[in-house]
C-alpha positions in Angstrom: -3.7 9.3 19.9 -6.1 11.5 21.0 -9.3 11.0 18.6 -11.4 13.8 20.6 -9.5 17.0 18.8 -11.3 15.6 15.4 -14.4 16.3 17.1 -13.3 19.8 17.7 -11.9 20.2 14.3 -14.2 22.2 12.0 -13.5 21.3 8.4 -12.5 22.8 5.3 -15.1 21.7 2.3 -14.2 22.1 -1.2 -16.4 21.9 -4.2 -15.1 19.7 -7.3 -17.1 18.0 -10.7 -17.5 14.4 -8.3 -17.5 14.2 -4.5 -16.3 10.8 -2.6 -16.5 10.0 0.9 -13.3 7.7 2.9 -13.0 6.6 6.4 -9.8 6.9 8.0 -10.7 3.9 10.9 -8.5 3.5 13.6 -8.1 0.1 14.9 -6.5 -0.1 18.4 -4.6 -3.5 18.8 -1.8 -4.5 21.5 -3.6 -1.4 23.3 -1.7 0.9 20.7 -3.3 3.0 18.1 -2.9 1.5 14.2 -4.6 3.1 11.1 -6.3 0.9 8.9 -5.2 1.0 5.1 -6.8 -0.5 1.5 -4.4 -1.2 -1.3 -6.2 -0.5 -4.6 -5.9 -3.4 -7.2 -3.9 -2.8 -9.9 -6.5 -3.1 -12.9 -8.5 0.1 -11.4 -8.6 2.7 -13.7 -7.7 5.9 -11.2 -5.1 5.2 -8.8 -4.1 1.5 -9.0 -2.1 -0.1 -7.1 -2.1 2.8 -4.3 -2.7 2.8 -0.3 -6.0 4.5 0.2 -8.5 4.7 2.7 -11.8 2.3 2.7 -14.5 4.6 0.6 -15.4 5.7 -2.7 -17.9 7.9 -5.1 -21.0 9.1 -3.7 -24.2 7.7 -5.2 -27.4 9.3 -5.5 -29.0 7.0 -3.3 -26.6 8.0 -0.7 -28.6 10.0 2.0 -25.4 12.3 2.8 -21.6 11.5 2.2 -20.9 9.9 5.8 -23.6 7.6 3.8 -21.1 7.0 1.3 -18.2 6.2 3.3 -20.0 3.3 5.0 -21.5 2.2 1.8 -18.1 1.7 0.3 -16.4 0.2 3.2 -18.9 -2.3 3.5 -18.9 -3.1 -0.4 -15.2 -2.6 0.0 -13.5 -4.7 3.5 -16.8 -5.8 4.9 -17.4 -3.0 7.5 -20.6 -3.5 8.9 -22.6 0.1 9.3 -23.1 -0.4 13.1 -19.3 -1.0 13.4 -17.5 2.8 13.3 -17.9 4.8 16.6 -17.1 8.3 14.3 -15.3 11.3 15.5 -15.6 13.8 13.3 -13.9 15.0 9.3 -10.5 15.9 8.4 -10.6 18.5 5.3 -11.7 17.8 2.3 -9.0 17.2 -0.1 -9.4 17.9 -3.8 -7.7 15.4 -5.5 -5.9 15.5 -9.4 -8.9 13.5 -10.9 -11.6 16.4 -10.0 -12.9 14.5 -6.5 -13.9 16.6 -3.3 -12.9 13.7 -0.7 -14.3 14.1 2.6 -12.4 12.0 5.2 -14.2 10.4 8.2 -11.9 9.3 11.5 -13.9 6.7 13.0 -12.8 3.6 15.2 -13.2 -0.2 14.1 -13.1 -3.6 15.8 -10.0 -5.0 15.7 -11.1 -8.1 13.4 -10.1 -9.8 10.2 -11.9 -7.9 7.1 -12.4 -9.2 4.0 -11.3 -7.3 0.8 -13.3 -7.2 -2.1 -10.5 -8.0 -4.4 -12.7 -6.6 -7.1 -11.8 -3.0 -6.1 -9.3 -3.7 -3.4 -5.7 -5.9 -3.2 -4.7 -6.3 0.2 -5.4 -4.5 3.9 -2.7 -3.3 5.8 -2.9 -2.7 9.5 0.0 -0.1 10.5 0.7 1.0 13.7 1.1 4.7 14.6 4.1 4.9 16.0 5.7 3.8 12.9 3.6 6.1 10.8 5.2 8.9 12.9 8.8 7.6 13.1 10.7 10.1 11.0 13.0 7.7 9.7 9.7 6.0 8.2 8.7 9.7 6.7 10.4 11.8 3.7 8.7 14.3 1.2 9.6 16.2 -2.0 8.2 19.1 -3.3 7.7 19.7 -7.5 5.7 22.0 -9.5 2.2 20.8 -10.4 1.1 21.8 -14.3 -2.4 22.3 -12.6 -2.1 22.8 -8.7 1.4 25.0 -8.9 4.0 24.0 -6.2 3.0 21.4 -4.2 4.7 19.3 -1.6 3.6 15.3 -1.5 4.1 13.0 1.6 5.3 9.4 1.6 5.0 7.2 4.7 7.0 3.8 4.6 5.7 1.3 7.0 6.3 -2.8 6.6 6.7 -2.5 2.6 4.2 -0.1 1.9 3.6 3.2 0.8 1.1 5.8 1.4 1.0 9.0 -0.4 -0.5 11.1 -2.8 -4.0 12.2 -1.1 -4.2 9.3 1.3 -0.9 10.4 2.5 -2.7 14.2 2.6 -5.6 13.0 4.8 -3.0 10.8 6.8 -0.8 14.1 7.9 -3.6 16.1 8.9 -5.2 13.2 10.6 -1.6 12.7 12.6 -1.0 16.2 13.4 -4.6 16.4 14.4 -4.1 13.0 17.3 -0.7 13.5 17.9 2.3 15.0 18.6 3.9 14.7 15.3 3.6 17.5 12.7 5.3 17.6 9.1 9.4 18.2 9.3 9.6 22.4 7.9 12.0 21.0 5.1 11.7 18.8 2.2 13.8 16.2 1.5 14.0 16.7 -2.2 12.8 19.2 -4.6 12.1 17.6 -8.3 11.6 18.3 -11.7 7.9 18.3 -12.2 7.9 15.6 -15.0 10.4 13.3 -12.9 8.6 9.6 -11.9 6.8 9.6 -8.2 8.9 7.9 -6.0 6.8 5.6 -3.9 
């Protein structure tokens, strides 16, 4: 995984109504690169349940949105702010609830953090070579009411799912570090009112 092409990437900003901030913190254990992952708890109003990336809204206090991203880790797992060694930004991604997200690749210690389970379920640690085994990896495509066609990415890795924009943040972030890129075909196309399939 090679962390120093972030640095060179030069990122697409969007403007939306609310802007958030993630990190997408790398955590290298057994001397192999793994991606550290939050599981939202399932009485959150906007995205329950899902796999997301340690972050959240900015504030006004925040003094820029790197800012935020720390904030909300530490409130989040526990992430001290002297912790993250950061690389650089993945895109923002605009997600369905009006958010500019600006992603943050940084690497963390490889320790035990603790979940707020206020905000967050469970942390997952998944490795990197499972989140770029293509038998872990499918996609469909559907027609958004607001967004028009759009194409959404699932990665399953040791009972969990990422997708939606963490899954987004997580292709560009793996196409970015690594050899894999998206598959040129979908695996399904779907009726836009069908159920997600996660």
């Amino acid at each position: 995984m090679d962390l120093a092409r972030v640095a060179q990437h030069d990122p697409v900003t969007v403007e939306a109504g609310r802007h958030a901030a993630v990190i997408a913190p790398v955590v290298m254990r057994d001397d192999r690169p793994h991606v550290l992952f939050t599981k939202r708890a399932d009485h959150l109003g906007e995205h329950p349940g899902q796999m997301s990336f340690p972050g959240g809204g900015r504030e006004p206090s925040d003094g820029d949105l790197r800012a935020t991203a720390l904030r909300e880790a530490n409130e989040e797992i526990g992430l001290r702010t002297d912790e993250p060694s950061f690389y650089g930004r993945l895109d923002d991604i605009h997600t369905v609830t009006d958010y500019a997200v600006s992603p943050f690749v940084a690497t963390i210690p490889d320790r035990e953090y603790e979940p707020d389970h206020r905000e967050v379920a469970e942390i997952a640690v998944l490795s990197v070579d499972d989140l770029t085994d293509r038998t872990n990896y499918e996609s469909e495509l559907r027609d958004h009411p607001q967004y028009g066609e759009i194409r959404l990415h699932f990665f399953h890795v040791d009972g969990y799912t990422v997708w939606g924009a963490t899954g987004r943040m997580l292709v560009q972030l793996l196409e970015l570090t690594t050899e894999w890129e998206v598959p040129p075909e979908v695996d399904r196309v779907v009726d836009p009112d069908a159920d997600f399939r996660v």
